[in-house]
TIZABA-436738 format. One record per atom (N, C-alpha, C, O, CB): x, y, z; residue number from 0; residue in one letter. Coordinates in steps of 0.02 Angstrom, whole numbers. Glycine has a CB too. Layout:
<sites>
<site X="X" Y="Y" Z="Z" seq="NUM" type="A"/>
...
</sites>
This chain:
<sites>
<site X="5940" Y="5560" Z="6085" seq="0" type="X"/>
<site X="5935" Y="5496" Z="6053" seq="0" type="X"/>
<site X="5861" Y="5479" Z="6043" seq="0" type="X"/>
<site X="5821" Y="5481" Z="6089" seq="0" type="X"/>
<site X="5971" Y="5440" Z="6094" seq="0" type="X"/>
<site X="5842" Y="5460" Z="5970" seq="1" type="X"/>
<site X="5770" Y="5425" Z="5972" seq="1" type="X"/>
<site X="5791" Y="5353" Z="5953" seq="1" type="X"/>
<site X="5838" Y="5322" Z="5927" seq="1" type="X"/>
<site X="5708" Y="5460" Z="5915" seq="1" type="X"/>
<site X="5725" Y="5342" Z="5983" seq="2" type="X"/>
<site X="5728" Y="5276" Z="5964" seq="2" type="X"/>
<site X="5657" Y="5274" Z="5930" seq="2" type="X"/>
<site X="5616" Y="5319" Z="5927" seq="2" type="X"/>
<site X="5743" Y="5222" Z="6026" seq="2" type="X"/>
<site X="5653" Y="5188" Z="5896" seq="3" type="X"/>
<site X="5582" Y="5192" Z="5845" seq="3" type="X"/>
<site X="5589" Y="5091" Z="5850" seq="3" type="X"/>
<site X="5645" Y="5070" Z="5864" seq="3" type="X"/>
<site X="5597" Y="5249" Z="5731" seq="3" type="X"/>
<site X="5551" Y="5057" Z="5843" seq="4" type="X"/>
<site X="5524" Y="5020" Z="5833" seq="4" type="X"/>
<site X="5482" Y="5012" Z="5768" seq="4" type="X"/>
<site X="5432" Y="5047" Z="5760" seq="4" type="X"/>
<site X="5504" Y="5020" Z="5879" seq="4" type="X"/>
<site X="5499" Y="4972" Z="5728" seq="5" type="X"/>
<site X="5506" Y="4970" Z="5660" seq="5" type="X"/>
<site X="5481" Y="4883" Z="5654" seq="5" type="X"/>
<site X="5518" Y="4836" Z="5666" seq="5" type="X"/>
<site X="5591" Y="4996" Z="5632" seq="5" type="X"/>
<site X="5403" Y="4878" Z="5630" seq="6" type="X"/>
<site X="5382" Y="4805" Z="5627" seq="6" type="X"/>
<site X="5401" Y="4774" Z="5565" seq="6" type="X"/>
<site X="5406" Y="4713" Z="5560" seq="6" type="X"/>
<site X="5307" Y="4797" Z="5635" seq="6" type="X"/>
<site X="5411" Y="4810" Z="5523" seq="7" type="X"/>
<site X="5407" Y="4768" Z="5438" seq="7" type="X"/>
<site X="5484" Y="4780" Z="5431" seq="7" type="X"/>
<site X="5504" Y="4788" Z="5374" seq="7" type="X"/>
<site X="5349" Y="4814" Z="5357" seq="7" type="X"/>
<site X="5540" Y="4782" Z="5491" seq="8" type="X"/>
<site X="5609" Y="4808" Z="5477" seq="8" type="X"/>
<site X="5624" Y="4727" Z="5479" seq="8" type="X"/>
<site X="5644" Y="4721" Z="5537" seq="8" type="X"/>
<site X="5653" Y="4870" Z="5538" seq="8" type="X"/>
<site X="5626" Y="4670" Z="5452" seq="9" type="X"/>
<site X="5645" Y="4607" Z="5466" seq="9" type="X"/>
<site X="5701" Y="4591" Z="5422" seq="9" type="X"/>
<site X="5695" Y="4534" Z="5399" seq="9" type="X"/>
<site X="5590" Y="4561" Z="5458" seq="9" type="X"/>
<site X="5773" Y="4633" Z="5395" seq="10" type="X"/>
<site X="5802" Y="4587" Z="5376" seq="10" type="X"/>
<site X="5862" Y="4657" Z="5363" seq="10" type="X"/>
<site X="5848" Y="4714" Z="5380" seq="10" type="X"/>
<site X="5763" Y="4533" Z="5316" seq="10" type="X"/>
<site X="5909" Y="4643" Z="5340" seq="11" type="X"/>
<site X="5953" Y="4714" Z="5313" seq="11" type="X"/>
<site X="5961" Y="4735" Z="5273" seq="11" type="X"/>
<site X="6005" Y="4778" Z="5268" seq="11" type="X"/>
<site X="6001" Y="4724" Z="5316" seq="11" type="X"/>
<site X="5914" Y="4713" Z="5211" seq="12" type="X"/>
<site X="5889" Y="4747" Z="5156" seq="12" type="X"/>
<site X="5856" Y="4780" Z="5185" seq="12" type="X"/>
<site X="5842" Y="4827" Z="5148" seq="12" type="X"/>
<site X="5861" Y="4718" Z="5106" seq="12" type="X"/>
<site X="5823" Y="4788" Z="5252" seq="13" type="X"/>
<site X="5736" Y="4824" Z="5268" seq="13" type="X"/>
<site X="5794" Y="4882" Z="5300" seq="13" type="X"/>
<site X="5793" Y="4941" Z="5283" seq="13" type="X"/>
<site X="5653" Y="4771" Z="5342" seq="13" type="X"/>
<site X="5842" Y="4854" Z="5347" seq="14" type="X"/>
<site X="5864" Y="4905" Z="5382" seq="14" type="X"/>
<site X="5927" Y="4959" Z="5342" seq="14" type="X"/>
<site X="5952" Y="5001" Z="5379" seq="14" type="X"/>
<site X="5888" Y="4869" Z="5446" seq="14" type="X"/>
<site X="5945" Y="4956" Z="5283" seq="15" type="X"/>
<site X="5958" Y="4959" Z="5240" seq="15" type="X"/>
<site X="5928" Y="5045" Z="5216" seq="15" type="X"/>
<site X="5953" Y="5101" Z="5221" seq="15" type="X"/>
<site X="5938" Y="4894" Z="5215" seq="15" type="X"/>
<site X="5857" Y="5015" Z="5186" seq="16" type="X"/>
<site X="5822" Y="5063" Z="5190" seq="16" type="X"/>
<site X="5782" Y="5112" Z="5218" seq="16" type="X"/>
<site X="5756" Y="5160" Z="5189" seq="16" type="X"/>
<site X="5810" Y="5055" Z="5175" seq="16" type="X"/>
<site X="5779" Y="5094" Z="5295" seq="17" type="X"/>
<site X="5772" Y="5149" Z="5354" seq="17" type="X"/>
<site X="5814" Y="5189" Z="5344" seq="17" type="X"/>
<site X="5798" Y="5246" Z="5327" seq="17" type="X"/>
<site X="5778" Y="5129" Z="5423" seq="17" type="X"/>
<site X="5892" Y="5170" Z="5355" seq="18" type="X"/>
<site X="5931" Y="5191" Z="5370" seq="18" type="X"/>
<site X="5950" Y="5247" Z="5319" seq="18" type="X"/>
<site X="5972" Y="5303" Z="5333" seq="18" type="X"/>
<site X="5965" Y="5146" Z="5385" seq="18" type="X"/>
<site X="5936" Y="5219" Z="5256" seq="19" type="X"/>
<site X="5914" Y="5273" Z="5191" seq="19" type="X"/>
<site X="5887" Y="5332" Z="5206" seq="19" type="X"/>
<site X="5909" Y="5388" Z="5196" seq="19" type="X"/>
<site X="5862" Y="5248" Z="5142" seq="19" type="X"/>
<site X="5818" Y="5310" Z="5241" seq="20" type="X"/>
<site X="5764" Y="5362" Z="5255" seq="20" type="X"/>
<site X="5782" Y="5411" Z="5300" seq="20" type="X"/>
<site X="5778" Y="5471" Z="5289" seq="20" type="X"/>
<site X="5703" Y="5334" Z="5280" seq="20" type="X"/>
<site X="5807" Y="5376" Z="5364" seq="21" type="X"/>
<site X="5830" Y="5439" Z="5410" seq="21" type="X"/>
<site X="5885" Y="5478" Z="5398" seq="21" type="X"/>
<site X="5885" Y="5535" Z="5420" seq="21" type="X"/>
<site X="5845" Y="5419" Z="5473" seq="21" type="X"/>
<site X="5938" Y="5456" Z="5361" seq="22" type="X"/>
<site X="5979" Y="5492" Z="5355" seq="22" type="X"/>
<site X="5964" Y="5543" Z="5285" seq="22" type="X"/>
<site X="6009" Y="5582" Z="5271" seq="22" type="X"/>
<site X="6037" Y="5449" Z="5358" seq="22" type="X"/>
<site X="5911" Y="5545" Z="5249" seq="23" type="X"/>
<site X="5882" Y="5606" Z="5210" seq="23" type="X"/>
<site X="5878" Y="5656" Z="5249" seq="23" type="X"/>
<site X="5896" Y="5709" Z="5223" seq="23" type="X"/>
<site X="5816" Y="5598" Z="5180" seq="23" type="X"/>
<site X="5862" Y="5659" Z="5298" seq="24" type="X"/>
<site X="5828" Y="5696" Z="5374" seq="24" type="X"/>
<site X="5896" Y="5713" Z="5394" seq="24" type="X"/>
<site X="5886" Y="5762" Z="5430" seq="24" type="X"/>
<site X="5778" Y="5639" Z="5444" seq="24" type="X"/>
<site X="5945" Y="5706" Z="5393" seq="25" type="X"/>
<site X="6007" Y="5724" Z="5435" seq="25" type="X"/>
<site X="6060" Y="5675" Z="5428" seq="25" type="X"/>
<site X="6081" Y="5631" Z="5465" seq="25" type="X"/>
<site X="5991" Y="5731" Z="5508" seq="25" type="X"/>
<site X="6074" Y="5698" Z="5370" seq="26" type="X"/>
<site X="6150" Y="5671" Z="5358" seq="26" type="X"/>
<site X="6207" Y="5647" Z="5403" seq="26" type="X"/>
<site X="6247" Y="5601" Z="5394" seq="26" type="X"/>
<site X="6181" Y="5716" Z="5329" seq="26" type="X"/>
<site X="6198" Y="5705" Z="5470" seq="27" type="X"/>
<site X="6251" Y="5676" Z="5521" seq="27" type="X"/>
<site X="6231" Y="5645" Z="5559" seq="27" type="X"/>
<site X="6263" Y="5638" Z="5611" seq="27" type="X"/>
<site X="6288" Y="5711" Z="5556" seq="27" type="X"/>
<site X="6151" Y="5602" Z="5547" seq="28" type="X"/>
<site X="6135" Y="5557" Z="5601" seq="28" type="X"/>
<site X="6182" Y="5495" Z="5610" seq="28" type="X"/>
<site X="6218" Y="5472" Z="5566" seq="28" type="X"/>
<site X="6066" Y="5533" Z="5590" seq="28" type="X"/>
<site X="6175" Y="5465" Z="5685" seq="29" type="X"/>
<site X="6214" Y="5407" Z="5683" seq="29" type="X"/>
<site X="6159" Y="5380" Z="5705" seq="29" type="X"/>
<site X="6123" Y="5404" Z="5749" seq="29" type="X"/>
<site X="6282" Y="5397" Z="5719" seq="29" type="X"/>
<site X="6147" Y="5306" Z="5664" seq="30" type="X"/>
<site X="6099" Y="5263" Z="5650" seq="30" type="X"/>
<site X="6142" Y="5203" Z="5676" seq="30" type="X"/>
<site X="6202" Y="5191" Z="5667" seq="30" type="X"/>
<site X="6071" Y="5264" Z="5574" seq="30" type="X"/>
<site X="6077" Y="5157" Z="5721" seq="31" type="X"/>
<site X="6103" Y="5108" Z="5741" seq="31" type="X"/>
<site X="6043" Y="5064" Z="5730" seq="31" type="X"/>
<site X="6001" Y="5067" Z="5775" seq="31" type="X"/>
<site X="6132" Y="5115" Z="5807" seq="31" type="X"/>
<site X="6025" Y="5009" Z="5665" seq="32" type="X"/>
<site X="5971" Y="4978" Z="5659" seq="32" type="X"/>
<site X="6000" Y="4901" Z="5697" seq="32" type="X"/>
<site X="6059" Y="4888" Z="5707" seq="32" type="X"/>
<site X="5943" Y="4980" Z="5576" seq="32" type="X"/>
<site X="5942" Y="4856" Z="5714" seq="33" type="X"/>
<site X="5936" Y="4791" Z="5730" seq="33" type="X"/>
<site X="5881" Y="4751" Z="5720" seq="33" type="X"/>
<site X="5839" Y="4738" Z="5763" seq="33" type="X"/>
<site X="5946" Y="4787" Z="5783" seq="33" type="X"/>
<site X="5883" Y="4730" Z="5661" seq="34" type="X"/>
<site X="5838" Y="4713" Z="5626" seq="34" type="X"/>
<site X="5796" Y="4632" Z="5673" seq="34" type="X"/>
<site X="5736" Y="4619" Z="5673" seq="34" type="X"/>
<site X="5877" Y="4705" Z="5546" seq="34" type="X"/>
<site X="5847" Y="4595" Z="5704" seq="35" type="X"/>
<site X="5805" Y="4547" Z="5763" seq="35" type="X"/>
<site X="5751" Y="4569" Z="5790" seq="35" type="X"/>
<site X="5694" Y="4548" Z="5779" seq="35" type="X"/>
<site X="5840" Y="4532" Z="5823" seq="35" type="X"/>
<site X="5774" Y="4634" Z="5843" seq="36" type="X"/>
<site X="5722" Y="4675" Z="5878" seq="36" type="X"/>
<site X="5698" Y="4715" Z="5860" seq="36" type="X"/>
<site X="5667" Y="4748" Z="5902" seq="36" type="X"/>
<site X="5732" Y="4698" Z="5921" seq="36" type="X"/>
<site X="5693" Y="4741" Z="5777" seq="37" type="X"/>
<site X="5646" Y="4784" Z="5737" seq="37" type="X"/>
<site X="5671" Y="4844" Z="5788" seq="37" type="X"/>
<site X="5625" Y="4882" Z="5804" seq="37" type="X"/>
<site X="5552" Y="4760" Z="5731" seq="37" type="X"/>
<site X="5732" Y="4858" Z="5815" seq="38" type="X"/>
<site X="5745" Y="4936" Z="5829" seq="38" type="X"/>
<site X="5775" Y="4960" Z="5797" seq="38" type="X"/>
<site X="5800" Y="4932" Z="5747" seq="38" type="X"/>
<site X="5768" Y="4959" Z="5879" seq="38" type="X"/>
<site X="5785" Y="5023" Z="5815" seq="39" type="X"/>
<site X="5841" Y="5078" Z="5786" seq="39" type="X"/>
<site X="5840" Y="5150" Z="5827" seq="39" type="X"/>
<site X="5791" Y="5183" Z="5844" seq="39" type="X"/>
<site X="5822" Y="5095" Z="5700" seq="39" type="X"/>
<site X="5906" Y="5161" Z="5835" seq="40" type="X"/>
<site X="5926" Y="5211" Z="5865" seq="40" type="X"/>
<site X="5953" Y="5276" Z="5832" seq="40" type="X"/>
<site X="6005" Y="5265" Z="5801" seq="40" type="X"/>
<site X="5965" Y="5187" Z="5898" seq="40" type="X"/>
<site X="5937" Y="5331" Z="5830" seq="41" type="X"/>
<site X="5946" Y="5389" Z="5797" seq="41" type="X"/>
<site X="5973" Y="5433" Z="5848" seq="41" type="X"/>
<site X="5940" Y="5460" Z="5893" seq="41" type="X"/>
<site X="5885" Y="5415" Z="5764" seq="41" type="X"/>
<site X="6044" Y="5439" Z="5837" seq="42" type="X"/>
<site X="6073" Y="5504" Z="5890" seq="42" type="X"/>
<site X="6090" Y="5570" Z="5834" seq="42" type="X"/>
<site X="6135" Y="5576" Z="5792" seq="42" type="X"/>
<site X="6164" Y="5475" Z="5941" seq="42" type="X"/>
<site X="6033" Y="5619" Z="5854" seq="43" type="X"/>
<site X="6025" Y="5665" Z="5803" seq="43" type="X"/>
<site X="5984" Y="5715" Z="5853" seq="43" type="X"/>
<site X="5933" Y="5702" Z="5886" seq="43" type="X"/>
<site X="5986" Y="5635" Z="5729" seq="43" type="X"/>
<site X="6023" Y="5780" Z="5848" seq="44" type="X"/>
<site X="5983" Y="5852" Z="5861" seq="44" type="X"/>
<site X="5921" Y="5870" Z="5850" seq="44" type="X"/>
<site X="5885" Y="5897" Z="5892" seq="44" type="X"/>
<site X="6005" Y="5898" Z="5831" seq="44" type="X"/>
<site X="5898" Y="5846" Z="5762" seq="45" type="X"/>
<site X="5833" Y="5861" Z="5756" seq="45" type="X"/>
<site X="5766" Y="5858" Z="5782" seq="45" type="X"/>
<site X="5774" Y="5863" Z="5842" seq="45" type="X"/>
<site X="5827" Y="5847" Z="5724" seq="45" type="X"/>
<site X="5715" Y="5855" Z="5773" seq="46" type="X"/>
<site X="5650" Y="5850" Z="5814" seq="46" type="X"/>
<site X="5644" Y="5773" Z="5758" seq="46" type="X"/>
<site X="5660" Y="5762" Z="5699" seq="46" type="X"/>
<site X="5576" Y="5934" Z="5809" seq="46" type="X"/>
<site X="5610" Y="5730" Z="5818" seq="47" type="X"/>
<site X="5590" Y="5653" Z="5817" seq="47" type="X"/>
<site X="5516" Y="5667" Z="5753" seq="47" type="X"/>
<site X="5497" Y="5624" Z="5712" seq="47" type="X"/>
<site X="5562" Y="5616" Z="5921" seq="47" type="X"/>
<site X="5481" Y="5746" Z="5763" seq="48" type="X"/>
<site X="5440" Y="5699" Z="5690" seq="48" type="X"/>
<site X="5450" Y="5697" Z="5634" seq="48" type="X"/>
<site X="5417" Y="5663" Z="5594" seq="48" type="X"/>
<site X="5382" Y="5709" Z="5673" seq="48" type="X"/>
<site X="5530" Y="5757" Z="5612" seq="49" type="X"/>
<site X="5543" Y="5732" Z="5540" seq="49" type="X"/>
<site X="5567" Y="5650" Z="5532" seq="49" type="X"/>
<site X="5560" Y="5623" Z="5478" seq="49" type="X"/>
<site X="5603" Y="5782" Z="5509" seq="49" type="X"/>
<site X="5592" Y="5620" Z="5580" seq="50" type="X"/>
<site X="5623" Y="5547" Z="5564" seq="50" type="X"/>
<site X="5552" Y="5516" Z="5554" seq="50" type="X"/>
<site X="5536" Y="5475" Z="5511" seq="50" type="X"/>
<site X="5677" Y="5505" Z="5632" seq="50" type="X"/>
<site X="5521" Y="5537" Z="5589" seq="51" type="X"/>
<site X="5441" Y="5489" Z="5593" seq="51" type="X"/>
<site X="5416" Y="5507" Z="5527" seq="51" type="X"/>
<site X="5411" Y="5458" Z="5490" seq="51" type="X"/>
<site X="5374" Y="5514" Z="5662" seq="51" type="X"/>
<site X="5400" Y="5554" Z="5504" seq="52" type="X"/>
<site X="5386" Y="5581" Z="5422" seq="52" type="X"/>
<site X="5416" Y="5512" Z="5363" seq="52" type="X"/>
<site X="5393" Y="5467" Z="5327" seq="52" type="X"/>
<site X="5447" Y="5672" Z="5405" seq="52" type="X"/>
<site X="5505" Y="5552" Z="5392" seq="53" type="X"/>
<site X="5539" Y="5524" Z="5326" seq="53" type="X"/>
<site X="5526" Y="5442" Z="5340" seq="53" type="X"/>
<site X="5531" Y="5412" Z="5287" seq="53" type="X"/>
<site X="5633" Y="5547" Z="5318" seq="53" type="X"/>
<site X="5510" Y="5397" Z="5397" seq="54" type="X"/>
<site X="5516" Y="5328" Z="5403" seq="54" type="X"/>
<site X="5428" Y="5316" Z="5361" seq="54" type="X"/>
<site X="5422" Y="5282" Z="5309" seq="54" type="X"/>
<site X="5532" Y="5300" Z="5502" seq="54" type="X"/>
<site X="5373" Y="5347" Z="5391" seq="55" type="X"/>
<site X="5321" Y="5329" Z="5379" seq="55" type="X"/>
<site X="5318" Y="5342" Z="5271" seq="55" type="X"/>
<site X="5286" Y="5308" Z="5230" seq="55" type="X"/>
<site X="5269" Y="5376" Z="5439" seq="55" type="X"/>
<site X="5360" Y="5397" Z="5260" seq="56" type="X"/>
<site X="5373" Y="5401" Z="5192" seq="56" type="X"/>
<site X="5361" Y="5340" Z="5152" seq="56" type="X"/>
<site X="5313" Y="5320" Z="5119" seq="56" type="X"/>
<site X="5437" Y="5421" Z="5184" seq="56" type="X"/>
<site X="5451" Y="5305" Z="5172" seq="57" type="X"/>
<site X="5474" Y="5259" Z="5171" seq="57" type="X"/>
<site X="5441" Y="5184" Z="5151" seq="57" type="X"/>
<site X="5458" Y="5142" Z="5109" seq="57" type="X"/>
<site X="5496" Y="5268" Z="5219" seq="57" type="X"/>
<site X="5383" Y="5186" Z="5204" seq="58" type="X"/>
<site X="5354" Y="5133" Z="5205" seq="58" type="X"/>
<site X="5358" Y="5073" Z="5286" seq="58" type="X"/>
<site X="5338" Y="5018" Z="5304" seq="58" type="X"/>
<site X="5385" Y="5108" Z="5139" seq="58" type="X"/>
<site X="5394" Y="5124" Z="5309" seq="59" type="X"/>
<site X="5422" Y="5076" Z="5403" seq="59" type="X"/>
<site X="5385" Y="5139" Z="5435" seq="59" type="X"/>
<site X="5404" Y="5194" Z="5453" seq="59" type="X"/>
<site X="5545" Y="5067" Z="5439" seq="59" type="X"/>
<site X="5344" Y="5118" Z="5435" seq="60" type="X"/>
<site X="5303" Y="5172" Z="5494" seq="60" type="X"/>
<site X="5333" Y="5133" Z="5557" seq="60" type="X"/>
<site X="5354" Y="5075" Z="5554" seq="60" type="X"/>
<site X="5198" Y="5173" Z="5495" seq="60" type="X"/>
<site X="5334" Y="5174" Z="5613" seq="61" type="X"/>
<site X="5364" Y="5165" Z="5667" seq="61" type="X"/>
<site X="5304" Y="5143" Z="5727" seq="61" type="X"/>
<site X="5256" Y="5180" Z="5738" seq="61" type="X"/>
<site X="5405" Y="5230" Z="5680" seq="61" type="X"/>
<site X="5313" Y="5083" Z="5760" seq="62" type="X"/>
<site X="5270" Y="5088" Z="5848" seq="62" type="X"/>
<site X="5322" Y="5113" Z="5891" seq="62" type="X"/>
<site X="5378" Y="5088" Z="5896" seq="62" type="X"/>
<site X="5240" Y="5002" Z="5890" seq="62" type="X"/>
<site X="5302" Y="5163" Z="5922" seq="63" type="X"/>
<site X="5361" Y="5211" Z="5949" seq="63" type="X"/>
<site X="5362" Y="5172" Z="6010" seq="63" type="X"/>
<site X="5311" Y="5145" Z="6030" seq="63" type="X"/>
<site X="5348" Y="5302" Z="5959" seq="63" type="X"/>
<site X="5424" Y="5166" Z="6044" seq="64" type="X"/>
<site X="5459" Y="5123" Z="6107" seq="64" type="X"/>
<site X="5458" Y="5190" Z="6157" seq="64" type="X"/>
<site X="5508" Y="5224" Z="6154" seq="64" type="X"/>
<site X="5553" Y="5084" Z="6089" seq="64" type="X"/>
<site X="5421" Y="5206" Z="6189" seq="65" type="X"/>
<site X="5393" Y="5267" Z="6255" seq="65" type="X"/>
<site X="5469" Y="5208" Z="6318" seq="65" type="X"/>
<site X="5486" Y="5149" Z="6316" seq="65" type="X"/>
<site X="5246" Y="5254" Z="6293" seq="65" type="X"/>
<site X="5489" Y="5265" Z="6360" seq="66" type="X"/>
<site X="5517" Y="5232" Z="6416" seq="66" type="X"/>
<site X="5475" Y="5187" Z="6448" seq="66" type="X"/>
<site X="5511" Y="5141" Z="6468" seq="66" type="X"/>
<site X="5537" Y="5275" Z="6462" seq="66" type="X"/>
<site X="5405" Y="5175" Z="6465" seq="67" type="X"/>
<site X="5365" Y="5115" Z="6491" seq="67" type="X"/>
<site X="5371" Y="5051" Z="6459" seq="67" type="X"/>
<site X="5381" Y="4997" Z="6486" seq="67" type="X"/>
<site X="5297" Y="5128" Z="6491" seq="67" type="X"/>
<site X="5359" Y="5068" Z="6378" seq="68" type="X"/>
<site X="5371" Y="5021" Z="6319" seq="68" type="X"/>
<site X="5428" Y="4960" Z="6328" seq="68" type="X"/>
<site X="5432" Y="4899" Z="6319" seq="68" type="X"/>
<site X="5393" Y="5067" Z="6259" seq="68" type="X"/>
<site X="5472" Y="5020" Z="6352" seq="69" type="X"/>
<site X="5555" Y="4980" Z="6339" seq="69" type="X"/>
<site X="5578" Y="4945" Z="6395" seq="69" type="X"/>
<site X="5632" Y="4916" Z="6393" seq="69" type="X"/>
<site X="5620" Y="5033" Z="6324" seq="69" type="X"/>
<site X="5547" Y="4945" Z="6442" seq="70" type="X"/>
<site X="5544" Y="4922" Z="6500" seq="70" type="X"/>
<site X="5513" Y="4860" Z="6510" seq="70" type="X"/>
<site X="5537" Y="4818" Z="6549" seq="70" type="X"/>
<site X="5521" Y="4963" Z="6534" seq="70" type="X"/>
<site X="5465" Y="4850" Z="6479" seq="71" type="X"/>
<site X="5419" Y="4797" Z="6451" seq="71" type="X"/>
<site X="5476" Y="4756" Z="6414" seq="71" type="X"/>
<site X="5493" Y="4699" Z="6431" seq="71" type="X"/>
<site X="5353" Y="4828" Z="6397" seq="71" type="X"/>
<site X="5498" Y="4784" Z="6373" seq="72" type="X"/>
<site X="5550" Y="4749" Z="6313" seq="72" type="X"/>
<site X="5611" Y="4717" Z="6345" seq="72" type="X"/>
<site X="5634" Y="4661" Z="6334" seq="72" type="X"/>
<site X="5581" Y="4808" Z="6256" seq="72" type="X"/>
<site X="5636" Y="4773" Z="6395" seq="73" type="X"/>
<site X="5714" Y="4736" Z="6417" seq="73" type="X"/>
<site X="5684" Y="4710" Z="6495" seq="73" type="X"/>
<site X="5715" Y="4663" Z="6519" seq="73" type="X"/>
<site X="5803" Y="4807" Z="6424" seq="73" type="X"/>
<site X="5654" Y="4725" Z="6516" seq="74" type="X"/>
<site X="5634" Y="4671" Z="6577" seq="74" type="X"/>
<site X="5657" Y="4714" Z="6642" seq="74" type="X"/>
<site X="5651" Y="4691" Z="6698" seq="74" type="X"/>
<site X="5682" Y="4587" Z="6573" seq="74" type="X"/>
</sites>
């Protein structure tokens, strides 16, 4: 599972088009965006820097959520 943190993801038109982006990258991804908390979850085999490629493509460059990060986040 990756996860990505997505700042300019504010609405579901935005998540919309992530969700566009990653799934170019792997069709059988299962994508889980939340556009409140600017996350998204990618449960996908591939290696994390084509999603980072195809997102930064896109225009949603990612601040990547590290396990310390997220810890910070959920408390």
């Amino acid at each position: 599972m990756h996860r990505f943190h997505i700042p300019n993801m504010t609405c579901g038109g935005c998540a919309k088009s992530v969700t566009k982006a990653l799934l170019s990258v792997d069709p059988q991804a299962r994508i889980k965006t939340d556009p409140p908390t600017r996350e998204v979850q990618v449960d996908s085999q591939l290696n994390e820097g084509a999603f980072l490629a195809a997102l930064n493509e896109a225009g949603y460059p990612d601040k990547r959520i590290t396990p310390s990060l997220d810890r910070l986040i959920r408390g």
